[in-house]
TIZAZA-666678 format. One line per 3 residues: number of its first residue (from 1); their letters; for each residue x, y, z of C-alpha. Coordinates in steps of 0.2 Angstrom, whole numbers, plus 5000, padded with zeros to 4 digits. Each point is the difference from the previous one (the first is absolute). Layout:
BEGIN
NUM> a> X:Y:Z; ...
END
This chain:
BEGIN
1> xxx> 5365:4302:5547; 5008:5003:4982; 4985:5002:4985
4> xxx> 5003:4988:4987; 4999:5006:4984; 5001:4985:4986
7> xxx> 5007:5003:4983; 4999:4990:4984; 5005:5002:4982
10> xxx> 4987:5000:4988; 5003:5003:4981; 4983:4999:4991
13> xxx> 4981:5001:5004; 4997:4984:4997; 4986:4995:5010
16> xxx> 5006:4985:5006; 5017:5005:5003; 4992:5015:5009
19> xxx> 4992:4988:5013; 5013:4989:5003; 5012:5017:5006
22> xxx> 4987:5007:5010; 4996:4983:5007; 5017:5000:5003
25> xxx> 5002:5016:5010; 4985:4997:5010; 5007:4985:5006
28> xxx> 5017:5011:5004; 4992:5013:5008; 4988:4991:5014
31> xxx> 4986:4991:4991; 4985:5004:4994; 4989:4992:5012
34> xxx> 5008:5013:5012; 4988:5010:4995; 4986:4993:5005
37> xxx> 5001:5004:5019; 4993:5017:4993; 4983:4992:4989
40> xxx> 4999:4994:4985; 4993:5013:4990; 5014:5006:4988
43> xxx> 5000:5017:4991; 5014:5004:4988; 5004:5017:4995
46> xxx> 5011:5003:4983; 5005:5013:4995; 4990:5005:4986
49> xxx> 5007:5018:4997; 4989:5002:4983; 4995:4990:4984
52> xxx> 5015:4995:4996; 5007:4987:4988; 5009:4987:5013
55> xxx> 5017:5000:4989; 4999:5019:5005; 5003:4996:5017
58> xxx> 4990:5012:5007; 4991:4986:5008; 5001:4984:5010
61> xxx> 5000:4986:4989; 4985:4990:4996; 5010:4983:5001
64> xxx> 5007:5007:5018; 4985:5003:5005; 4990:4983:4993
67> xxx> 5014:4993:5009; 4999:5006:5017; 4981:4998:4998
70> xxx> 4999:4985:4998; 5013:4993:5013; 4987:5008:5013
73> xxx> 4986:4993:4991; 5010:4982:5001; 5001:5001:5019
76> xxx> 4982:5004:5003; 5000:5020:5001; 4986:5010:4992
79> xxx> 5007:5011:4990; 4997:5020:4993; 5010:5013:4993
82> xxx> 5000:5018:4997; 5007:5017:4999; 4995:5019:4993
85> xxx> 5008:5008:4986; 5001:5018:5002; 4988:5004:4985
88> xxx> 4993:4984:4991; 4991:4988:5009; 5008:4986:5005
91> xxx> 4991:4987:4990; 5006:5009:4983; 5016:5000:5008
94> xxx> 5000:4980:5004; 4993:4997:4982; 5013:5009:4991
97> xxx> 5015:4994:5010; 4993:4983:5002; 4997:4995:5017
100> xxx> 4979:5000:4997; 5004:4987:4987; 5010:4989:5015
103> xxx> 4987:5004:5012; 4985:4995:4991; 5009:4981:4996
106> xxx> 5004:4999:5017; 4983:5006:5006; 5006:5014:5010
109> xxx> 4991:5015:5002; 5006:5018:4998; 4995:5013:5014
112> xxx> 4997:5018:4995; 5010:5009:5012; 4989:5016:4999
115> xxx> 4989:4994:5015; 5011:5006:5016; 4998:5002:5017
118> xxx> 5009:5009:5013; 5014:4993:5010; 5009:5009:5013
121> xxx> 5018:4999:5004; 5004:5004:5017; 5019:4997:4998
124> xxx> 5001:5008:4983; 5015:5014:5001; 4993:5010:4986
127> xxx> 4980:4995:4998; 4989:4993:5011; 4985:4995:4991
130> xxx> 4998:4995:4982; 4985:4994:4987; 5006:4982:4994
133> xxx> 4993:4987:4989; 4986:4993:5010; 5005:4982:4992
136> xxx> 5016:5002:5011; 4989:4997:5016; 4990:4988:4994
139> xxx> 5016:4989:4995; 5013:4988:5014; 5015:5003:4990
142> xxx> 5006:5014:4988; 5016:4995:4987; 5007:5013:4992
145> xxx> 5007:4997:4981; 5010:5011:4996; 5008:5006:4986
148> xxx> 5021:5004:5001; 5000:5017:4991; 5008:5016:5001
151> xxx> 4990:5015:5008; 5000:5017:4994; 4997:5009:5016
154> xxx> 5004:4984:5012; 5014:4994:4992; 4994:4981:5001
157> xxx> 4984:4990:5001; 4996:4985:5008; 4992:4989:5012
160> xxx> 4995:5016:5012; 4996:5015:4990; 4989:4989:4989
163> xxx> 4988:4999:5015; 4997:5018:4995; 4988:4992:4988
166> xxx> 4986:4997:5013; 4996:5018:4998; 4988:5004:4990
169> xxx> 5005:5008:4983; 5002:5019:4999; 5000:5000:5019
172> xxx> 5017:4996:4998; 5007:5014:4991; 4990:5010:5014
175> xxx> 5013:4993:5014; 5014:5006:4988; 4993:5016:5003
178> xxx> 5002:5000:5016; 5015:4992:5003; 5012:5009:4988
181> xxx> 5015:4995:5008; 5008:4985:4995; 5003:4995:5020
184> xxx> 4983:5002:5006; 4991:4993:4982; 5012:4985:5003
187> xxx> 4992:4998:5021; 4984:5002:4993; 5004:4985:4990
190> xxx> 5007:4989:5014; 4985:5008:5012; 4989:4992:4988
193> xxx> 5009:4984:4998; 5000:4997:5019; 4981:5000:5002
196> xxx> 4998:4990:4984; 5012:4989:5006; 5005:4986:4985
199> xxx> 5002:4983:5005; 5011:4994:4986; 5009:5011:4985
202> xxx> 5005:4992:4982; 5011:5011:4992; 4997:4997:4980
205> xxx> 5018:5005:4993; 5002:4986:4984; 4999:5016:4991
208> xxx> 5000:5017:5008; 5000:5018:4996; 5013:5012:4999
211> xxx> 5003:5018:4996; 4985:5011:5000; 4991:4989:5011
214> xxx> 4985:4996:5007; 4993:5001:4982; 5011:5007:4985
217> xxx> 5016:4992:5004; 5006:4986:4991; 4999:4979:5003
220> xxx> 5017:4991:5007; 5002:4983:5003; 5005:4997:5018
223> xxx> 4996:4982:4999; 4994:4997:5018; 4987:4998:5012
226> xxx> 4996:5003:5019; 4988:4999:5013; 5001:5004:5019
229> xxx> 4989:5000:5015; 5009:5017:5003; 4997:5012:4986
232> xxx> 5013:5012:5008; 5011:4986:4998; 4996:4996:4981
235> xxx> 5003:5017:4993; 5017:5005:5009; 5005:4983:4994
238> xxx> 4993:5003:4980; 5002:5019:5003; 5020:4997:5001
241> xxx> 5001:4987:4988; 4994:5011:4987; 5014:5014:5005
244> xxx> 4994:5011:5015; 5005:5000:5019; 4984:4998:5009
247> xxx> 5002:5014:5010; 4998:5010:4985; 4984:4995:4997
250> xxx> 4990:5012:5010; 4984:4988:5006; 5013:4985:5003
253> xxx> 5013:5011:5011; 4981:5006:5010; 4996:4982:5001
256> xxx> 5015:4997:5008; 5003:5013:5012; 4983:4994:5010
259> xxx> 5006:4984:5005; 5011:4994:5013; 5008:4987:4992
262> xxx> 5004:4997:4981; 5008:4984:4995; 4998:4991:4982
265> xxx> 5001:4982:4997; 5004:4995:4980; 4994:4986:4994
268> xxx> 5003:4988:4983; 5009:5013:4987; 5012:5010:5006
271> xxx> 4997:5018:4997; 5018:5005:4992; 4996:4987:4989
274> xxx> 4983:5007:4993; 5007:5019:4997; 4998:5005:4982
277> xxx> 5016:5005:4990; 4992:5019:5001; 4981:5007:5004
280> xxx> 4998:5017:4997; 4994:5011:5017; 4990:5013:5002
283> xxx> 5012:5014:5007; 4998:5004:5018; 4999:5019:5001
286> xxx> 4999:5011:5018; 4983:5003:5007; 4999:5018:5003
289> xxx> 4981:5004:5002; 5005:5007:5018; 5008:5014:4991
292> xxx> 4981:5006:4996; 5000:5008:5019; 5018:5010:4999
295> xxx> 4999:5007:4982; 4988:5011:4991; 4988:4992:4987
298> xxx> 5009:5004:4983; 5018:4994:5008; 4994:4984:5004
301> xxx> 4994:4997:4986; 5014:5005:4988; 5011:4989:5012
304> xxx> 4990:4985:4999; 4998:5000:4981; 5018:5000:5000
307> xxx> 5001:4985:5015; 4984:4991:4998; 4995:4992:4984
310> xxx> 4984:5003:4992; 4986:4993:4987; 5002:5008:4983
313> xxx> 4985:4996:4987; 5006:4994:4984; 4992:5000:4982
316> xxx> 4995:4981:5002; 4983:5008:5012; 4985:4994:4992
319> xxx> 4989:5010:5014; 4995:4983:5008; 4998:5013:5017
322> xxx> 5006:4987:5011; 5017:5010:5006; 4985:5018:5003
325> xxx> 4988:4986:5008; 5015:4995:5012; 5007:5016:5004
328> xxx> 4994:5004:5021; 5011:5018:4997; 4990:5003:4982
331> xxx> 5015:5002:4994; 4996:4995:4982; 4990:5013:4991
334> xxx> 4993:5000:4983; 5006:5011:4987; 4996:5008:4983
337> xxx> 5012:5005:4988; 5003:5002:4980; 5003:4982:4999
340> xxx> 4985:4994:5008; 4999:4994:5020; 5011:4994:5010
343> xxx> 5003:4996:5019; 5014:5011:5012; 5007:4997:5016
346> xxx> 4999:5015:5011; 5017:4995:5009; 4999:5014:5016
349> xxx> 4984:4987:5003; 5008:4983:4994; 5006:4991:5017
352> xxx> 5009:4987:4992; 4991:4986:5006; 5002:4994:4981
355> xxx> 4980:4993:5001; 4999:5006:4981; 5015:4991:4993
358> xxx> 4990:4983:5011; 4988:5002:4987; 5005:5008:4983
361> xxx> 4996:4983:4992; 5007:5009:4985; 5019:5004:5005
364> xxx> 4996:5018:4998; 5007:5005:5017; 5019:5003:5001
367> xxx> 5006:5003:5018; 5014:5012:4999; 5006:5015:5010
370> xxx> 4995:5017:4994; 5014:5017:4999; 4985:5013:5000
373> x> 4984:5006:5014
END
């Protein structure tokens, strides 16, 4: 059976016009009274990366999010949201980039994902238990929104690696740690996503981001939305619109290899038709953390400063401590000198997981690659 991923063009965040596409690709898609085999009991999950301006596009849209809330709330679901930043908390978060505002005239409430509970995953390949947000138990149906951005260390974001955000803030950066390589970071992801299991995904992609993503890149008009009851499905569909090969896209190409059959269904907007005229991608570069076992310390680390990109602080740092108070390696160190303090990044510790640059609020993180130990 094909998933059926439904498309539709959407210039503007006008509220109205908002509802009326996602109306629209509901409808395309199945239904939203399919859902209700599962409960009623709706939780939506954003991605709320930071406090962020929502013409920034670090965020999913408030109007995207009114939207879809209150379609549920229209056929008699009771609705929540939620989602953990990495290091504010997330009702900051949903003031600065609007969706607290939306919320509060729709009268849904907010869930602090900081209460967890444990959650074994017996057919995980990489990890078989994680702490999740307790609100995703209590909930019938989770809908991911997503937000189409570029992905420094992922390459994309979408409908799947944004259910990373039912863990709870800096235990995030701690699964970075363990997971250095890009393959098994990217199973983790698709482990999590299996046991979180989302009903329905709206990808959120009027305006997206790209370059330096999932923060510091820059807004693009793509002009589209689209929702599936597949979120596999959604983001190789919005990942190739925007430039990429699915395949590419480590969690997407883990995604797909555990199923048996993978078939895609498009529906309303063709997707050639959607492409932009150019999107700026985040460079794929070779994973060579494996190397770590055949070559001596001060090696590999002169050969993946040359291969790997890496975060460089800038003068723009205003101390804010968010990038140190991130860091699982304790990469980032203060430092003294003549012109007062300043922050470092150690990068025989740095294991690129680019957490950091996520949350320089500042743009004062550069990812480059470095010619020196």
């Amino acid at each position: 059976m094909k998933s059926i991923v439904a498309l539709s063009k959407l210039g503007s965040y006008n509220l109205r016009d908002v509802k009326e596409a996602l109306n629209r690709i509901f409808t395309l898609s199945g239904g939203i009274e399919s859902l209700k085999v599962k409960g009623n009991r709706v939780l939506l999950k954003p991605n709320m990366l930071m406090g962020a301006h929502p013409d920034e596009a670090v965020t999913t849209h408030p109007a995207v999010f009114e939207a879809a809330a209150s379609l549920f709330l229209d056929h008699g679901f009771i609705v929540s949201a939620g989602d953990s930043p990495a290091v504010e908390s997330v009702f900051s978060v949903a003031e600065k980039c609007g969706i607290a505002q939306a919320a509060r005239r729709l009268g849904v409430p907010i869930a602090d994902f900081k209460d967890t509970v444990s959650i074994e995953a017996p057919q995980g390949k990489i990890t078989r238990k994680f702490n999740i947000a307790k609100a995703v138990v209590e909930n019938d149906v989770i809908v991911s929104m997503a937000k189409l951005k570029t992905h420094q260390q992922m390459y994309y974001t979408g409908a799947i690696k944004n259910i990373f955000g039912v863990i709870s803030g800096l235990e995030k950066s701690k699964f970075h740690f363990r997971f250095v390589e890009r393959k098994y970071f990217a199973g983790m992801i698709v482990d999590l996503h299996d046991i979180v299991a989302p009903s329905f995904a709206i990808m959120d992609a009027v305006v997206s981001m790209e370059g330096d993503g999932p923060r510091n890149g820059s807004p693009v008009s793509t002009n589209f939305i689209g929702a599936s009851f597949d979120p596999l499905a959604l983001d190789c569909v919005c990942s190739e619109i925007i430039g990429y090969k699915s395949d590419d896209i480590p969690i997407l190409y883990e995604a797909k290899k555990r199923r048996e059959s993978f078939d895609i269904e498009i529906a309303g907007e063709d997707a050639v038709s959607l492409k932009p005229s150019s999107f700026k991608l985040v460079e794929k570069v070779t994973d060579i953390a494996f190397l770590r076992k055949i070559l001596n310390r001060r090696i590999y680390n002169l050969v993946r400063n040359v291969f790997i990109p890496a975060p460089s602080i800038g003068k723009k740092c205003v101390l804010c401590m968010k990038c140190f108070s991130i860091c699982s390696p304790q990469a980032i160190s203060v430092r003294q000198s003549k012109e007062g303090k300043h922050l470092k990044v150690d990068l025989s510790k740095c294991i690129r997981c680019y957490c950091c640059h996520e949350v320089c609020a500042f743009d004062a993180m550069t990812i480059k690659r470095h010619l020196k130990f």
